[in-house]
C-alpha positions in Angstrom: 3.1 12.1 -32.5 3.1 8.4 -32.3 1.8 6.6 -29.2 5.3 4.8 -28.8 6.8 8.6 -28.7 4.3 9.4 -26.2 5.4 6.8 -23.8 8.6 7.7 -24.0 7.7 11.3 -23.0 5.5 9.9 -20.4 8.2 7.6 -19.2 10.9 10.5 -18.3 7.6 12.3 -16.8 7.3 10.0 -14.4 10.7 9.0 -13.4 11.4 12.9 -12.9 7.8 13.1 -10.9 9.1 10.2 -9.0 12.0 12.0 -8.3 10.5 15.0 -7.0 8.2 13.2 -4.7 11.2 11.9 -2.8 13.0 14.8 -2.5 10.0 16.8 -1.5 9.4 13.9 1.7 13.2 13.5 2.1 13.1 17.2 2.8 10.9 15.8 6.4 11.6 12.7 6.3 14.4 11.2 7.6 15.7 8.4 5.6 13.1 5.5 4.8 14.4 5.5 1.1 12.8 2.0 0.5 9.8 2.4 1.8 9.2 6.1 0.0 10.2 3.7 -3.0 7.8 1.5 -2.0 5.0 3.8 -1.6 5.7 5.9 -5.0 5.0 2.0 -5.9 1.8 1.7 -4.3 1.1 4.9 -5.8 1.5 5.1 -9.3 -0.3 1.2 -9.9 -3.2 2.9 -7.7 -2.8 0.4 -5.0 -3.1 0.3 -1.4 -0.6 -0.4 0.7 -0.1 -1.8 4.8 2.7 0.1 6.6 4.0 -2.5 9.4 6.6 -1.0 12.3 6.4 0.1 15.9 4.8 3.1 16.7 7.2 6.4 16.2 8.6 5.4 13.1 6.9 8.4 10.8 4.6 6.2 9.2 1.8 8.9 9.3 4.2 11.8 8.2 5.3 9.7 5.0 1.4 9.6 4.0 0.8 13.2 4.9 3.7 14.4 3.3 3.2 12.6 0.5 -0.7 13.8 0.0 1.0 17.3 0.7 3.8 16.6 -2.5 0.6 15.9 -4.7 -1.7 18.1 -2.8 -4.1 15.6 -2.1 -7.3 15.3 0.1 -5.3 13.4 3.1 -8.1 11.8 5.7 -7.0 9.9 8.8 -9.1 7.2 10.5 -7.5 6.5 14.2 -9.1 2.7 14.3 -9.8 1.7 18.0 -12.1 -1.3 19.3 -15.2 0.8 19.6 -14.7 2.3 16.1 -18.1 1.8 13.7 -18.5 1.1 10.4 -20.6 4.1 9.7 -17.5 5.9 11.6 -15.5 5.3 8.6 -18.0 5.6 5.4 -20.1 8.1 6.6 -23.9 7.7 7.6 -27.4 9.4 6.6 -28.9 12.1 8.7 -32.4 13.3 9.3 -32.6 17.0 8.6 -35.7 19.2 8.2 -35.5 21.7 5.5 -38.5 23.9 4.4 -41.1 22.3 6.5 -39.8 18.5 4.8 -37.9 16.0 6.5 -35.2 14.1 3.9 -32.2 12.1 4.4 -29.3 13.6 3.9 -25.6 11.8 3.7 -22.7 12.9 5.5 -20.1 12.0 4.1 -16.8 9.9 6.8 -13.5 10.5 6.7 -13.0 8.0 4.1 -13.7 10.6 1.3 -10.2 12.0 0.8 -7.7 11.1 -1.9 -5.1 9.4 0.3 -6.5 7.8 3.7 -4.5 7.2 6.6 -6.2 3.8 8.4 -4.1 4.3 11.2 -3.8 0.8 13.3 -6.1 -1.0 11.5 -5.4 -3.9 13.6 -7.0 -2.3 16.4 -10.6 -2.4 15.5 -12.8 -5.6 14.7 -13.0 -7.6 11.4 -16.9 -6.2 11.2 -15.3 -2.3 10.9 -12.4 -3.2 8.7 -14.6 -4.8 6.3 -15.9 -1.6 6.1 -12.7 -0.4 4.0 -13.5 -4.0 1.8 -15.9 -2.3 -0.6 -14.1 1.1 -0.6 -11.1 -0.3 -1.7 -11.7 -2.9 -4.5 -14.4 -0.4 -6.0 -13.7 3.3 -5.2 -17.4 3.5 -3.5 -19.3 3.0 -0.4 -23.0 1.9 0.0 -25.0 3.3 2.7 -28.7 2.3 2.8 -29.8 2.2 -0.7 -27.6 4.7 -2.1 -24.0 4.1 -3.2 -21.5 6.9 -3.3 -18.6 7.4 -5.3 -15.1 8.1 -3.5 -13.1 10.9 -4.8 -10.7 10.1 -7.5 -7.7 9.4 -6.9 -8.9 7.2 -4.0 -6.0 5.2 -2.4 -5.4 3.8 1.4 -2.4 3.4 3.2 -3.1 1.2 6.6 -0.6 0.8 9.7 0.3 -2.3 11.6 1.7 -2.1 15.3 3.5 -5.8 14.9 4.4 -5.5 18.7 1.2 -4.9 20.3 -1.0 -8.0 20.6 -3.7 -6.9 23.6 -6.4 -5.2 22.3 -5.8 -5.9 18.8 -7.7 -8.4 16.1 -6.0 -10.3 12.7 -6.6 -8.9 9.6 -8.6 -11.1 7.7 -7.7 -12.6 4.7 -9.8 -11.1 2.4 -8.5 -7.5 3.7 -5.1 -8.6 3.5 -4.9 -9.2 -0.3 -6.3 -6.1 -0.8 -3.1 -4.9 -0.3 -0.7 -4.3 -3.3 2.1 -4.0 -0.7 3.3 -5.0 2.7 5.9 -2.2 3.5 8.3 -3.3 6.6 8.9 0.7 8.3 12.1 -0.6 10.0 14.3 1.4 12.7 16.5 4.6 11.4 20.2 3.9 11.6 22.1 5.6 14.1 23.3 8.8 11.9 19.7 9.4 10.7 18.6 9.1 14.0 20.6 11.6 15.0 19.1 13.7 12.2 15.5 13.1 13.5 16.7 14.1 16.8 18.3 17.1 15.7 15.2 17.9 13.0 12.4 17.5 15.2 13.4 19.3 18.5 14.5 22.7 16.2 12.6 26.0 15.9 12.8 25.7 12.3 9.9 23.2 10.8 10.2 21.3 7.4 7.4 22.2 5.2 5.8 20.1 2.0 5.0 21.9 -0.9 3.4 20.1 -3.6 5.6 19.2 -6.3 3.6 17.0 -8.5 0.5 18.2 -10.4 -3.1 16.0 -10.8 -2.5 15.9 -14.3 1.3 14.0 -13.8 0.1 11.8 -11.2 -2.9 10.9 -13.8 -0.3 10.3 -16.8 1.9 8.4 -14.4 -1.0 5.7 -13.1 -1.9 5.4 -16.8 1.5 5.1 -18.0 2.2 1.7 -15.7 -0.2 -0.8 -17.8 1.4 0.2 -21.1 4.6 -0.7 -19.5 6.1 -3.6 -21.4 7.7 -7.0 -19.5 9.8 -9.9 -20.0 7.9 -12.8 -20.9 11.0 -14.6 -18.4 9.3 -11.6 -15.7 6.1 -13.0 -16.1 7.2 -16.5 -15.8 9.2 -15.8 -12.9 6.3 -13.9 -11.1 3.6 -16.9 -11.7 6.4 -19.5 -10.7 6.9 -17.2 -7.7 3.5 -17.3 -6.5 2.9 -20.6 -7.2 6.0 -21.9 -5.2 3.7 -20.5 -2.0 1.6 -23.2 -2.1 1.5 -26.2 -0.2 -0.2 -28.2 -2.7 1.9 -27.5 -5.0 3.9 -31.0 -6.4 7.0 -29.5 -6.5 6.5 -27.2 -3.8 9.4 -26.8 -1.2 9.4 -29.2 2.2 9.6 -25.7 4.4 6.3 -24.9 2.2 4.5 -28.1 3.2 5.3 -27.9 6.5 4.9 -24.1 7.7 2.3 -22.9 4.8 -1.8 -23.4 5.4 -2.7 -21.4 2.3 -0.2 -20.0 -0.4 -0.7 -16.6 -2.6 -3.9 -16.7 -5.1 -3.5 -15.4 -8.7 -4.2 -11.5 -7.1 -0.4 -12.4 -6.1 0.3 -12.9 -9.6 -1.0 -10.1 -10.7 0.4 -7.6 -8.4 4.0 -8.7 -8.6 3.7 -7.7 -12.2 1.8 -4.7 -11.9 4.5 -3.7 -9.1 7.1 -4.5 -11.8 6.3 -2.4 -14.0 5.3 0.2 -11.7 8.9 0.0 -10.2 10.3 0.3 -13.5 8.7 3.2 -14.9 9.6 5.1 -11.7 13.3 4.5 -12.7 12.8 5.5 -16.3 13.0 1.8 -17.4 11.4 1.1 -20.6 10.2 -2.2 -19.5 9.6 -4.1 -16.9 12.2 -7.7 -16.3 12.9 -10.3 -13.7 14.9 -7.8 -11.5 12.0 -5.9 -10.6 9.9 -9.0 -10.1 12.8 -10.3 -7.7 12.9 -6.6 -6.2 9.4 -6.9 -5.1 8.9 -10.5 -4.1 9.2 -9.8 -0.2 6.5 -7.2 -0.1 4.5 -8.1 -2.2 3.9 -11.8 -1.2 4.7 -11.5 2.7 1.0 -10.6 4.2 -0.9 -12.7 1.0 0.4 -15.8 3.1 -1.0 -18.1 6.0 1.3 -19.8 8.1 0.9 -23.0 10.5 1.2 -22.6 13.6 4.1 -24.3 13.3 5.8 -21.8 11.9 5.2 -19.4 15.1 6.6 -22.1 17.1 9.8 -22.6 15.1 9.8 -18.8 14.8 10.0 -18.4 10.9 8.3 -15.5 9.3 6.8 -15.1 5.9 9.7 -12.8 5.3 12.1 -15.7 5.6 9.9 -18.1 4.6 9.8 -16.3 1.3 13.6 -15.7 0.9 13.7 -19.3 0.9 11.9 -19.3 -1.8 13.1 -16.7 -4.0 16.5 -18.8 -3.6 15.1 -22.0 -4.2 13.2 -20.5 -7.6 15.2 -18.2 -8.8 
């Protein structure tokens, strides 16, 4: 079998695992169709992603239901202002055994597959470092020893946008550590009525798992081997680049309401997003639709506005609609 058949197979694998994982967190999940998308994103490029919405919007029952569909490790970490580093990666112990004293490691709740960092907004910049290693390397260092994280290791973070007291920015190393900035937006009024009806029965939704280890594997190494567009790739630099300010050609709304634009990790996710959105619709290859498709979340939180732009009230979501028509 060639390897060009192989893909192929791999590629209706995936699409039909993709598939499955929404019907299995449709079956509690109450619309949210985009951000499931979204996520099944996040998952098969082995990213992480930041959930932003105000608080009851089933943020931490789309992660758990979708570490349920894979049956997954799922860890949560509740972040709150007294919350330690050591709370998150674990610490060493003292422990006597057969007359000896030793260290021993015990091990946070950051060793699952899929982590919940639930309000990471709510803690200091000192704590979310914490997840800085953990996420770019799939390993944590305590003392002199650094452990490995389970494999697959992925996070999915909240953001309360409404809530200020209490809370702290994320900084901007964090921030493009995230392939994604998913917008969890309000339900409309007949799936509201849906939740309301689902979640005050008798009868309680259950997730069984519905993808295997093995598909999940075939799908994250099926996404690299994904072909794109050379216009795709063009589009996607041209993208990131029209974020910054210093930019000659750069847009007067950039100049004015942009302190620092996307770096070249903004490049590089918009493609690997492409092709991961792609594959999960059984695409053969990755083109400019998918990069346009993905602009918004994958952009939004890589950029620093003025404070200019708070005053005027324009958002990077705006800002970078702008852009998207201005480019493309």
């Amino acid at each position: 079998m060639t390897a060009i058949t192989q893909d192929a197979e791999r590629l209706e694998h995936a699409a039909n695992a993709a598939s499955r994982l929404r019907e299995a967190i449709g079956a509690v999940v109450v619309g949210q169709e985009s951000v499931v998308d979204a996520m099944l994103v996040t998952l098969a490029t082995r990213g992480h992603a930041l959930l932003v919405g105000v608080p009851g919007l089933a943020k931490t029952l789309l992660v758990s239901s979708l570490a349920k569909a894979l049956d997954l490790s799922f860890g949560r970490v509740q972040f709150t202002p007294d919350l330690l580093p050591a709370d998150i990666t674990g610490t060493d112990v003292l422990q006597e055994r057969d007359g000896h004293r030793q260290l021993q490691f015990l091990p946070g709740p950051i060793f699952h597959n899929l982590v919940l960092a639930d309000e990471i907004n709510r803690t200091p910049p000192k704590t979310q470092a914490a997840l800085l290693q953990a996420m770019q390397e799939r390993e944590v260092t305590v003392g002199p020893t650094t452990h490995p994280l389970p494999r697959p290791f992925q996070v999915f973070a909240t953001r309360n946008p409404v809530e200020q007291e209490g809370t702290y920015p994320l900084p901007e190393a964090q921030r493009d550590r995230f392939l994604l900035e998913i917008q969890v937006d309000y339900p409309s009024a007949a799936e509201e009525r849906e939740v309301a009806l689902r979640t005050t029965s008798s009868i309680a939704p259950v997730v069984t798992p519905v993808v295997t280890r093995d598909e999940l594997e075939a799908m994250t190494t099926l996404v690299p081997r994904i072909p794109v567009t050379d216009e795709a790739v063009d589009l996607a630099v041209k993208l990131v680049r029209a974020t910054r300010p210093g930019e000659l050609d750069a847009l007067s709304d950039v100049r004015e309401y942009v302190r620092f634009g996307a770096g070249p990790r903004g490049s590089q996710a918009l493609v690997l997003a492409a092709k991961a959105r792609a594959a999960l619709r059984g695409e053969a290859a990755a083109d400019v639709e998918d990069v346009r498709a993905l602009i918004v979340p994958t952009l939004r939180h890589r950029l620093v506005l003025s404070y200019r732009a708070d005053a005027d009230g324009l958002d990077a979501t705006e800002l970078l609609e702008r852009i998207r028509r201005h480019v493309t």
